[in-house]
C-alpha positions in Angstrom: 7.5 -1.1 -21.1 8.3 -2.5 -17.7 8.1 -6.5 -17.0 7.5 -8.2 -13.6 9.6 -11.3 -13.3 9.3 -13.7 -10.5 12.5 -15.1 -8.7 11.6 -18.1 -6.8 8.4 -20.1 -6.0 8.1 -18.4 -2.4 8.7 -19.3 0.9 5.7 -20.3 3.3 5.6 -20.2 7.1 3.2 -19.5 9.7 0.9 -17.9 7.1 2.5 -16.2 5.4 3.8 -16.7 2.1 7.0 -14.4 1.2 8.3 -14.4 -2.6 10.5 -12.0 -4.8 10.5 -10.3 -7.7 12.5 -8.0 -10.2 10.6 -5.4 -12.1 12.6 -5.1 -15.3 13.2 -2.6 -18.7 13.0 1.2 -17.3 15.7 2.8 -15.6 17.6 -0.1 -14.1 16.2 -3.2 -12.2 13.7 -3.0 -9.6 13.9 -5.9 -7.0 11.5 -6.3 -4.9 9.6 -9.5 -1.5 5.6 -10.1 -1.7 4.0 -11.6 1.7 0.4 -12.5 1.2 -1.9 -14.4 3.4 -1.7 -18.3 3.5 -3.8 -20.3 2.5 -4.2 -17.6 -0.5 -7.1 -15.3 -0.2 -8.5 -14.0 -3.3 -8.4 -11.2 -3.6 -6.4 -9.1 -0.9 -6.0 -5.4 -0.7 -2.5 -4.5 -0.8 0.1 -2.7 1.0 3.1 -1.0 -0.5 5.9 -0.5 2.2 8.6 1.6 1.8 11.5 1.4 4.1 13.9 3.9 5.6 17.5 5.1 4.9 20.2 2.5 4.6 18.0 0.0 5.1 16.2 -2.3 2.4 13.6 -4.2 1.2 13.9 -7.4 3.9 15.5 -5.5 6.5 13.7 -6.0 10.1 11.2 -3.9 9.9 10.1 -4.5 6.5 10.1 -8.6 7.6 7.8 -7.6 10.8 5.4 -5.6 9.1 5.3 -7.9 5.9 4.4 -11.0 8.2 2.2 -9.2 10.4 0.2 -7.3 7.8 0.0 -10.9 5.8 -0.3 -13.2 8.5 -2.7 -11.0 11.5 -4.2 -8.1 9.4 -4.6 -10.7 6.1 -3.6 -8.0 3.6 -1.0 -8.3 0.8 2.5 -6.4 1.6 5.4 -5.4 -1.1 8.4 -3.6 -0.6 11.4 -2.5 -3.5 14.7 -1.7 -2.7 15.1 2.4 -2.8 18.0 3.4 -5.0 21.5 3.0 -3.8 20.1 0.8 -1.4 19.8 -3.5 -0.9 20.2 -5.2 -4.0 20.4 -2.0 -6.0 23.5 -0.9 -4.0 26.1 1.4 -5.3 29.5 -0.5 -5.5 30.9 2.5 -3.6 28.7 1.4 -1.0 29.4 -2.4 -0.6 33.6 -1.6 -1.2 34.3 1.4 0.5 31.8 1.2 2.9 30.0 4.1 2.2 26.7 5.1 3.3 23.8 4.4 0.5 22.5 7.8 1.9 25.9 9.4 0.9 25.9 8.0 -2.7 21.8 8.8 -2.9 22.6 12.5 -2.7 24.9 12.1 -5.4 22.0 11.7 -7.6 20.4 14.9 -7.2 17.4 15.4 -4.9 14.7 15.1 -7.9 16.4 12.9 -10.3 16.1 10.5 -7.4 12.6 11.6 -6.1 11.2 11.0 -10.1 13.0 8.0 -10.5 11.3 6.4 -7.4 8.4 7.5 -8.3 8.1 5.8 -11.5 9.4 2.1 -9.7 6.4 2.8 -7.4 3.8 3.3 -10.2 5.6 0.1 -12.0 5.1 -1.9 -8.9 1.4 -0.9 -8.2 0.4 -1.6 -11.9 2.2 -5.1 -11.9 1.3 -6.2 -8.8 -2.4 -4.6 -8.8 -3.1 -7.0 -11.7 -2.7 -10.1 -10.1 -5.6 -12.3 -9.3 -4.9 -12.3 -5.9 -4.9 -8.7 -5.2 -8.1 -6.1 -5.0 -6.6 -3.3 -7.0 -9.4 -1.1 -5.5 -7.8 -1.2 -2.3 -4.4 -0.2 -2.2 -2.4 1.9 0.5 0.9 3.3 0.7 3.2 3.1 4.6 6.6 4.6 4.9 8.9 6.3 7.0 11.7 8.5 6.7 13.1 7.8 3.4 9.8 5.8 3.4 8.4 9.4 3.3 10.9 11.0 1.3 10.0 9.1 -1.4 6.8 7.8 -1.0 4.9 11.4 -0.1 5.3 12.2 -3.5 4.3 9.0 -5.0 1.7 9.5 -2.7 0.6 12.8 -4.4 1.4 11.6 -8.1 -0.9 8.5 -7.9 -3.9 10.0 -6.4 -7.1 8.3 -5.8 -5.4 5.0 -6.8 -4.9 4.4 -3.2 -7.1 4.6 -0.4 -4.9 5.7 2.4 -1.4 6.1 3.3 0.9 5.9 6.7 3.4 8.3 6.7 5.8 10.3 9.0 9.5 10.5 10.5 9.8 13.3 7.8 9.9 17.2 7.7 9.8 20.0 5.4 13.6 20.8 6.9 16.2 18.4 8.6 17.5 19.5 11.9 21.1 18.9 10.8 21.8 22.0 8.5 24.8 20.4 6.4 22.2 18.1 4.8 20.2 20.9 3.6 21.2 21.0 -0.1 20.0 17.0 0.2 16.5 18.3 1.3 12.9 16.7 -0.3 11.3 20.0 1.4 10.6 21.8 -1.9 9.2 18.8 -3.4 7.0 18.2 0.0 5.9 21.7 -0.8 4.9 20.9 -4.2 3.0 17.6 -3.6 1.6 17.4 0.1 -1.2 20.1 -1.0 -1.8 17.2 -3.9 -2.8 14.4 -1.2 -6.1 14.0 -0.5 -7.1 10.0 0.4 -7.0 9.9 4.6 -3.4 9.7 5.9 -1.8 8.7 9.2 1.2 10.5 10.2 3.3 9.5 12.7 6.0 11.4 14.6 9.0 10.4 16.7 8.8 13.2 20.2 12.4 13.8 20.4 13.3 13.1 16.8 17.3 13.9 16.5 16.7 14.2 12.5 14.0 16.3 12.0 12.6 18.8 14.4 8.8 18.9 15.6 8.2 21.5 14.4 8.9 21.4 11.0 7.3 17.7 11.0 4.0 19.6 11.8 4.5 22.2 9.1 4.6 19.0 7.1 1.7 17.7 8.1 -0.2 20.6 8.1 0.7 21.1 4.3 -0.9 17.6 3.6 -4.1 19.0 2.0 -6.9 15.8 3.3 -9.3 17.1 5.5 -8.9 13.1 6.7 -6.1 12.8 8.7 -4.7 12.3 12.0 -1.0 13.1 13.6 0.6 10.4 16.4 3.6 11.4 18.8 5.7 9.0 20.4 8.7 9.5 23.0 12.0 8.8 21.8 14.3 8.9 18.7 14.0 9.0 15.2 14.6 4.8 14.7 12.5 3.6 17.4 9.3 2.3 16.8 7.3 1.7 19.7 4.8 -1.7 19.9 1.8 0.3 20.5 2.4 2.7 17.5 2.9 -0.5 14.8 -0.6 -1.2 15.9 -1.9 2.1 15.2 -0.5 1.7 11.7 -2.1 -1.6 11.1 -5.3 -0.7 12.5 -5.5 2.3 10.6 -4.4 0.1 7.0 -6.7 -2.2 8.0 -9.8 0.2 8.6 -9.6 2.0 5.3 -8.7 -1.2 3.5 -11.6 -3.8 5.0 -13.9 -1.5 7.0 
C-alpha cells in the first residue's frame, strides 16, 4: 500500500499554485510538483505530464506547461520524476556524470517500463482523490521518454482517462546501437490497447527517431480518434504554435 505525502505548503504566483509531493511504500520513492489553478477551483480535471530523457519533474518544460495548463487552460498538472532521473537519480549519475539514460538501460527495458507504470497508476489514484480534482477527467501528455513510458501506462489504465498527448517516439530509434534499449516490442503490445482520442505529435526532421517508424507507431494506436501533427526541426524543439495545439486539444476533451 502506497501513501501520498505532501512536502511543503506550496508556492503561489500568478495563478498558479505549485506544491510537491513524495508517493511512498512500493518500489522506492516517488517524488513528484502539483500546479493547480489559483484561487482553487473545485474540482479540476487533471493532467499527468511526463517529461523527456535526462530531464525531470521541474525541468523547463514541465514548469511551462505546469503554469500554463494551471494558470490559462485552469486544469490541474502533475509530473513524477522517471527513474534514474531528478530526485530519483542514480549516484552514478550525479558522481560520474553519467547519463540517467545510460544507467536507465541498466535496468532492463520492461523492468523499467512495469515499474513506471505502477508509479503512474499510484499517482492517478492519490491524486484523483482529492477534493480538488474531477477524477472523471483525467489525461495523460508526454514526449519521448514521456512516450516511452507513458504509452503503455496509457494502454494499462484504459478508460480512466479521457485523452492523451503523445509523440517524439517510434517503434525503432534511428541510431541502431540503442536497439537492445528499444520500448518497440512493448509499443507493439499496448498501442492496439489505446482507445480514448490521442494527439500525436511528431518532430519533421527528428535525429532520434525516423518518420517513418513514428507513423508505424501511430498507425498501431488502435482509437479511431486521433490526429498526427508535424513540425520542422529536431527532436528537442518544441515550437510555440504546437504547445498550443496540445493545450487546446487537453482542454477540448477535458472541458468541452
Amino acid at each position: 500500500m502506497t501513501t501520498l505525502e505532501w512536502l511543503d505548503d506550496g508556492n503561489k504566483e500568478g495563478g498558479v499554485a505549485e506544491r510537491q509531493f513524495v508517493i511512498k511504500g512500493g518500489m522506492g520513492p516517488v517524488p513528484g510538483i502539483m500546479w493547480s489553478p489559483e484561487p482553487a477551483e473545485t474540482p479540476v480535471p487533471l493532467v499527468l505530464f511526463g517529461h523527456g530523457g535526462s530531464g525531470h519533474k521541474r525541468n523547463d518544460r514541465c514548469l511551462m506547461l505546469g503554469r500554463r495548463l494551471a494558470g490559462v487552460s485552469r486544469l490541474a498538472v502533475v509530473a513524477i520524476d522517471g527513474p534514474t532521473h531528478g530526485d530519483r537519480a542514480n549516484p552514478r549519475s550525479t558522481s560520474e556524470g553519467i547519463d540517467p539514460m545510460e544507467v536507465l538501460a541498466d535496468m532492463g527495458v520492461d523492468n523499467a517500463l512495469d515499474g513506471m507504470v505502477e508509479d503512474w497508476c499510484d499517482t492517478l489514484e492519490h491524486i484523483s482523490a482529492l477534493d480538488q480534482i474531477d477524477s472523471d477527467q483525467v489525461a495523460y501528455m508526454g514526449f519521448s521518454m514521456g512516450t516511452r513510458f507513458g504509452l503503455p501506462f496509457v494502454a494499462a489504465v484504459g478508460d480512466r482517462l479521457r485523452c492523451a498527448v503523445l509523440g517524439k517516439n517510434a517503434l525503432e530509434p534511428s541510431d541502431y546501437a540503442r536497439m537492445a534499449n528499444s520500448p518497440g516490442h512493448r509499443f507493439k503490445k499496448d498501442a492496439p490497447n489505446i482507445h480514448v482520442p490521442v494527439l500525436f505529435h511528431m518532430q519533421w526532421d527528428d535525429e532520434l527517431f525516423a518518420r517513418d517508424s513514428q507513423c508505424a507507431l501511430f498507425d498501431m494506436i488502435a482509437t479511431e480518434d486521433k490526429r498526427l501533427i508535424a513540425y520542422p526541426g529536431p527532436h528537442g524543439r518544441a515550437a510555440p504554435e504546437a504547445v498550443d495545439v496540445w493545450c487546446q486539444f487537453l482542454e477540448s476533451n477535458l472541458k468541452g
